[in-house]
Steps between C-alpha positions, in 0.01 A plus 500: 500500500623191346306373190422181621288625783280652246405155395164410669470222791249366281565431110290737318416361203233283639298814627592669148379206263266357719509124670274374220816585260639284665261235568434489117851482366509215267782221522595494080791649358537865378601880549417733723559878493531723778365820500570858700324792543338670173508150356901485454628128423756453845602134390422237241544112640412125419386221713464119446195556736381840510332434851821359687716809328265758629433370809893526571416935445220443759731431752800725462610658829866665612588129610466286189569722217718742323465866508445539122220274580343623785517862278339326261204394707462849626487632179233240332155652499362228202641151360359409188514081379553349183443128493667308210538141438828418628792631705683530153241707379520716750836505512496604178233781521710675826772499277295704243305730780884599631623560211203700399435695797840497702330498866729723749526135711587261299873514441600247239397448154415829391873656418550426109877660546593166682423270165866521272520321117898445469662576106816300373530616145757317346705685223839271362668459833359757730197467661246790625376422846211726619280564770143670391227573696267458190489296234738637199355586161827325299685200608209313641641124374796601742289594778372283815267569759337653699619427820395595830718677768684771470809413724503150467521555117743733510693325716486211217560674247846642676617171571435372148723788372739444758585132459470534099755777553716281757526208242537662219783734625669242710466696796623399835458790747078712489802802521503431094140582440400799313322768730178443343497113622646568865195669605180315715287517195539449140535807236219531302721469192805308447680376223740149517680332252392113461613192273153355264512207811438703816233739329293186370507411931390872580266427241355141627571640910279823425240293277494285860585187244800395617684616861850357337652846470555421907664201459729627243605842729554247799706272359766753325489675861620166662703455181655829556509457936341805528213352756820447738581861463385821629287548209320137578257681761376791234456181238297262739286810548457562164421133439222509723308779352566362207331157597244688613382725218493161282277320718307826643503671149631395195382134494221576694366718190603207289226295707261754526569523052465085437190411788280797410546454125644876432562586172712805545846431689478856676270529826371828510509588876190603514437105462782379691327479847162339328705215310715453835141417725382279185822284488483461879158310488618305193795394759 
């Protein structure tokens, strides 16, 4: 028997809750919880207007909705409400209840792995790049983040490494690169040589002060023809995840640092998702 057949004609949670659930829902912002047998929290959500949100559960069927949500709605034997002030506010509050809780439905914001602070340790000419899942007890002047996403980070990161390495070694052909930079994702540790100019534009690119560490790397690429050559396809891929960890990450943290007043130039991920939902309703 498929599962989908097991789903009733009729949506069950109005003869579960009751139609007076329903006809009392109120139309502010806030939270509600879903709940499952023996009183286990299913799925933690937020809603502009509570009564529009749940109303869209009220009418689930096989034709309108996803399977994950129709399993859901079979599962749901209580929702409990939370009304707060604002759709920030409760923005804010699912973010906490997710983290707290880490309801089997909800999918994002509740996997700490995916939040990365980057190190670039200077020492004379060589510079320490690393990858760290948690925030490193030395070093911490020399350390940025955290940033959220675990590929599209480490994607970043790679092609940060791999275009410092290009220009610095003069390379004209990715059949050059080390091992350790040929790969889809970064190393978790590398070590490059740089001059005192190019680590002062890691410095200001990772600080998301200044994005003129791109503009530098592009022009001794056209300098150097290499964008004409086979190795112009790996660098225009580079230069895009690059482009967009500085506007996505680095200077986005930079934002989130000046219009919120922080004190401390480290995010602690923990925070990262609450700061992100308060700068978007400053925007």
């Amino acid at each position: 028997m498929k599962t989908d057949s097991l789903f009733e004609a009729q949506n069950p949670l109005e003869e579960r809750l009751g139609k007076s659930f329903f006809d009392e829902l109120p139309k502010t912002s806030g939270v509600y919880k879903m709940y499952g047998c023996k009183k286990s929290l299913l799925y933690v959500g937020k809603a502009k207007n509570l009564r529009s949100r749940l109303f869209t559960y009220r009418r689930v069927n096989n034709d309108n909705s996803s399977r994950k949500v129709r399993r859901l709605v079979r599962l749901v034997r209580q929702i409990a409400l939370e009304e707060l002030p604002s759709e920030e506010k409760a923005l804010l509050r699912e973010n906490e209840l997710i983290r707290r809780h880490r309801p089997p439905f909800n999918r994002a914001k509740k996997t700490p792995e995916t939040y990365y602070y980057v190190s670039a340790v200077p020492k004379n000419k060589v510079v320490t790049f690393q990858l760290r899942m948690h925030l490193p007890e030395e070093h911490t002047e020399y350390t940025y983040g955290a940033f959220k996403g675990h590929g599209r980070v480490r994607r970043a990161m790679g092609a940060l490494l791999r275009q410092l390495y290009i220009t610095t070694h003069g390379l004209n052909t990715p059949f050059d690169l080390p091992g350790q930079l040929s790969q889809k994702f970064t190393p978790m540790y590398f070590q490059l040589e740089l001059n005192r100019d190019k680590q002062l534009l890691v410095r200001d690119y990772l600080q998301g002060l200044s994005d003129e560490l791109l503009y530098v790397v592009i022009d001794d690429h056209i300098q150097n023809n290499r964008l004409e050559e086979f190795i112009g396809k790996l660098i225009l891929k580079d230069m895009e995840a690059l482009r967009w960890f500085y506007g996505g990450c680095t200077h986005r943290n930079f934002e989130i640092r000046e219009k919120l007043n922080l004190d401390d130039e480290l995010i602690p991920q923990e925070k990262l998702d609450d700061y992100l939902v308060r700068l978007a309703f400053m925007e």
